[in-house]
C-alpha positions in Angstrom: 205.9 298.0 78.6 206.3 301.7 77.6 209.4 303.4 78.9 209.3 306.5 81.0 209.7 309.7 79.6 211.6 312.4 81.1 208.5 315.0 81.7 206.9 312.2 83.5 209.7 311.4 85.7 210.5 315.0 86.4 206.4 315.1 87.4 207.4 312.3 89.1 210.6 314.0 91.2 208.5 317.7 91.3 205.5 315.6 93.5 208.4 314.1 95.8 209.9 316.6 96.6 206.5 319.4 97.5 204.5 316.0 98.6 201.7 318.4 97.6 200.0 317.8 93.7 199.3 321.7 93.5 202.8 322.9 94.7 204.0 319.9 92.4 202.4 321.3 89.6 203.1 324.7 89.9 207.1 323.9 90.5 206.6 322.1 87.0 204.8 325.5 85.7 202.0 323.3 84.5 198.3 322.7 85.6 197.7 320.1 88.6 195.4 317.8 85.9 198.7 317.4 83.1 200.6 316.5 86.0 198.4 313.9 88.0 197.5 312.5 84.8 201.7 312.3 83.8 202.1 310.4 87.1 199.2 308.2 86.4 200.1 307.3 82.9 203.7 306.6 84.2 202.2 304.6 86.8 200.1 302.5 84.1 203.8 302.2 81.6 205.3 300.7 84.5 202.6 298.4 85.6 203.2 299.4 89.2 201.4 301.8 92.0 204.4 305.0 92.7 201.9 307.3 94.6 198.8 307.0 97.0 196.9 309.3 97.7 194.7 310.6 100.3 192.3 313.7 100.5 195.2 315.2 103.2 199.1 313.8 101.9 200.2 312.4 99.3 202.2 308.9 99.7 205.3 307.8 98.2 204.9 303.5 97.9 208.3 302.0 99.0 208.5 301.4 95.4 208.4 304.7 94.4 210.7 305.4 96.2 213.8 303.3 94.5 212.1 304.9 91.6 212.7 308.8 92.6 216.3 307.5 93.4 216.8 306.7 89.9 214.9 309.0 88.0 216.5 311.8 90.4 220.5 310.1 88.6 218.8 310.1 84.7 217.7 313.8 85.1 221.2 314.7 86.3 222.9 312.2 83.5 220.4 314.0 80.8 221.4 317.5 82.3 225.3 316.6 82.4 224.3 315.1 78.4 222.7 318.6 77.5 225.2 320.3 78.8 228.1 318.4 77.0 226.1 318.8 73.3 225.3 322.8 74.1 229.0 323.3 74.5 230.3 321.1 71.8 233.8 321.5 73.5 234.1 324.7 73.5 234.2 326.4 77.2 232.1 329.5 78.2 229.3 328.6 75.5 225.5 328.1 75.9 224.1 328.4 79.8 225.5 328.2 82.8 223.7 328.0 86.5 225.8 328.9 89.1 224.8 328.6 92.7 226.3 331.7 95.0 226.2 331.9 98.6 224.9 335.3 100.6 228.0 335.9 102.3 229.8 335.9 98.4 227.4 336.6 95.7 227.5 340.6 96.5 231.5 341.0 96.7 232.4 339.0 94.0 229.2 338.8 91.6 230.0 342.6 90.4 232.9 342.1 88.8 232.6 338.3 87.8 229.5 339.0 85.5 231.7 342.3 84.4 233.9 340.0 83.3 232.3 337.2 81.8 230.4 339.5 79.8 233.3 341.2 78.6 235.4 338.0 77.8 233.1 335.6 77.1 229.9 337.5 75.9 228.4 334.1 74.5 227.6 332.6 77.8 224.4 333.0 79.6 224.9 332.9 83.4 222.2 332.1 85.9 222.9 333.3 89.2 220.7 331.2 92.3 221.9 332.9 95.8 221.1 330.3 98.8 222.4 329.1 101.9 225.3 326.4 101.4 222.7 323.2 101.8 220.2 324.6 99.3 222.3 325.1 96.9 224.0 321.4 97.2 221.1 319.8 96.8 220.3 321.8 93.8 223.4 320.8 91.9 223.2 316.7 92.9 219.7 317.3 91.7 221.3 318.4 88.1 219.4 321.6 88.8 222.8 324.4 89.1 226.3 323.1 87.4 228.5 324.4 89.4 228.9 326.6 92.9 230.7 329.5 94.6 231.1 328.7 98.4 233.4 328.5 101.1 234.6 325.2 101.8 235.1 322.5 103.1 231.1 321.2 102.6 229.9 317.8 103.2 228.7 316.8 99.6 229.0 313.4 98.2 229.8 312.6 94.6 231.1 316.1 94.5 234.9 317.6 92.9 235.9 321.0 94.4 238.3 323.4 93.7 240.3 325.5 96.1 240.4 329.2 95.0 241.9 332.3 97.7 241.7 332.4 101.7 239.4 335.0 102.7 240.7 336.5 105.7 238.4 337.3 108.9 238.7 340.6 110.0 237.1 341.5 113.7 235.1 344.6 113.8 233.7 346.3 116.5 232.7 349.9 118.2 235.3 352.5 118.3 234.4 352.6 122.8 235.4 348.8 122.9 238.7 348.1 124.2 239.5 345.9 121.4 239.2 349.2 118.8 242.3 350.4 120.8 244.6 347.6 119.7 246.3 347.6 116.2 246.0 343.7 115.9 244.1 341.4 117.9 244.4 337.8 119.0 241.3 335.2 118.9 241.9 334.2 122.6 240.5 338.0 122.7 237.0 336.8 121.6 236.2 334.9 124.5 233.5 335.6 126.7 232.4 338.5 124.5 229.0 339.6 122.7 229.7 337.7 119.3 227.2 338.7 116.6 226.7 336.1 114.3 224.4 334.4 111.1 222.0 332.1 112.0 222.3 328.8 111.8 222.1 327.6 108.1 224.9 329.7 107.4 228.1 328.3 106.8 229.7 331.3 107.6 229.0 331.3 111.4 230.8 327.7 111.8 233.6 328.8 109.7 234.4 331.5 111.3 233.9 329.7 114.6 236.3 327.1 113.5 238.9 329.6 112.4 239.6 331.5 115.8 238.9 327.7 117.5 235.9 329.2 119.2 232.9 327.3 121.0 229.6 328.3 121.6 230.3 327.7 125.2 232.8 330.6 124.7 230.8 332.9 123.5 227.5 335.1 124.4 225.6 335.3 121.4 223.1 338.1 121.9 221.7 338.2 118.6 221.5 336.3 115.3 220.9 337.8 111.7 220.2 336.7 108.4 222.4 339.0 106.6 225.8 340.9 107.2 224.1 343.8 106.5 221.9 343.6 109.2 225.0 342.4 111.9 227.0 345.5 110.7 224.2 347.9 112.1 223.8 345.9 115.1 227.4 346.1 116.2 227.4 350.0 114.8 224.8 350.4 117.8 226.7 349.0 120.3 225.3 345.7 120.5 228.4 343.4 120.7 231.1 342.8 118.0 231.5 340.7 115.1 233.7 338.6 112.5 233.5 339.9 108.6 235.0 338.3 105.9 238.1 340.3 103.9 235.9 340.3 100.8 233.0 342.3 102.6 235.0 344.7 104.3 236.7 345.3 100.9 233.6 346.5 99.5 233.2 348.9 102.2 230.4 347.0 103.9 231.6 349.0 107.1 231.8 352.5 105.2 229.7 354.9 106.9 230.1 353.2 110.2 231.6 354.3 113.1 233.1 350.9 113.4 236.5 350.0 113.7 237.8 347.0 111.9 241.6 344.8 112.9 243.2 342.4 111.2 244.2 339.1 113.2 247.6 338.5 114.3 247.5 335.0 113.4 247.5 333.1 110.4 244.4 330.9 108.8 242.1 333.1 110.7 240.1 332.8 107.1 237.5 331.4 105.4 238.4 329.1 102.0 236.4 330.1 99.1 236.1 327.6 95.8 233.7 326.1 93.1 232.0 322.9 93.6 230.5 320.6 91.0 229.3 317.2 90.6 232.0 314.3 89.2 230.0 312.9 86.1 230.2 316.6 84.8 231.6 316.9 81.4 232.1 320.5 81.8 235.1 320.1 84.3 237.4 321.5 82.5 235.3 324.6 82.0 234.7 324.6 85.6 238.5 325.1 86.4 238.9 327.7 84.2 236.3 329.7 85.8 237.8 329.3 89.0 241.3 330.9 87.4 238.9 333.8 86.8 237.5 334.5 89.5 240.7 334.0 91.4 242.9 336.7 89.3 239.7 338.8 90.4 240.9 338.9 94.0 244.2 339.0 93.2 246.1 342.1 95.0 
């Protein structure tokens, strides 16, 4: 019996994962012939059917199956492998793929990259921004090393690292009664017009976990995909909102006639921190990242 070769199993992963040869192929960046025949010829090495097909789907067998499972841990342990050789112990060397959520990448990208750049110009940094669930199963697929989110996250097989509490700041029209107050309370929020992201976003359930909110409390009038967009909403008079620190810092608000108060509570806040997967041998690089980007928040 022939062994597997990576390409074949990453073919192999590619076809599960787009259940669609063409979309396979092109995910792959090769033609849809090299990759059927890759599968094929893995198929005939391993003496065993992994695929049927049909002129509509395309079929996993129940064996091929166990096999993704497995091929899907060697591609991470060859990534993890990779990565360990490219560094050859020293930290902040070769590539790096970092996985940044929306409601972080454009606060704390800017000066992160100005950094690396300046202290560690030997590095190559990927940036992928995507929603919190993306961007997990990216890294357990060995795809990203390491990600900037706000946690907690459901992830198995995962090691995290706590970095600052980003504080939730309530913003809202200067005509609203709550723009006359120098402070507010969360017991404020309910019953009003909460503007919020859509679901996907783990920033809508932290936040709503932070001022111990339920929907059943709120009147949600609208849903956006982006801060941006929730910022112009309120602006108009449609409802209020929650913002994180970090955004209102960079003067996401500016140009607004919206007024923004603190919370007179504590752990009204949002925990932002790195994630990465436990086999990695780059852990230690990984914390010392996180020491950087925390002494960039630092007041």
């Amino acid at each position: 019996m022939r062994l597997p070769t990576l390409k074949q199993l990453r073919y192999l992963c590619a076809l599960a994962d787009h259940q669609h040869f063409g979309q396979a192929a092109a995910g792959c960046h090769v033609s849809q012939s090299t990759l059927s025949a890759g599968i094929l010829e893995l198929e005939e090495s391993l003496g065993v059917s992994l695929v049927e097909r049909n002129n509509r789907r395309v079929f996993l067998t129940s064996l091929g199956e166990e096999v993704i499972v497995r091929a899907r841990d060697l591609l991470v342990d060859v990534e993890d492998m990779v990565s360990l050789c490219a560094g050859a112990g020293v930290p902040f060397q070769g590539r790096m793929r970092m996985g940044v959520i929306p409601t972080v990448a454009p606060y704390l990208l800017p000066g992160l990259l100005s950094q690396i750049r300046e202290r560690h110009p030997a590095l190559k940094l990927f940036i992928r921004e995507d929603l919190s669930q993306s961007l997990v199963d990216s890294l357990l697929a060995g795809e990203l090393d390491v990600l900037l989110l706000a946690l907690p996250f459901p992830a198995e097989q995962v090691q995290t690292m706590s970095l600052f509490e980003d504080d939730f700041l309530l913003a809202c029209p200067a005509e609203h009664p709550l723009a006359s107050r120098s402070t507010v309370r969360t017991a404020d929020l309910r019953g009003e017009s909460l503007l919020l992201l859509e679901e996907g976003h783990c920033l809508r359930d932290h936040a709503l976990e932070a001022c111990k909110l339920r929907d059943s409390q709120i009147t949600v009038p609208y849903q956006a995909t982006s801060l941006a967009t929730i910022v112009q909403m309120v602006a108009n008079g449609i409802g209020i909102t929650l913002l994180p620190g970090m955004a209102t810092a960079a003067g996401i608000a500016d140009n607004t006639a919206l007024c923004v108060r603190p919370f007179d509570q504590t752990n009204v806040s949002r925990q932002i921190g790195l994630m990465w997967r436990k086999k990695t041998p780059r852990h230690v690089e990984f914390r010392q990242l996180g020491e950087l980007i925390a002494g960039l928040v630092k007041p």
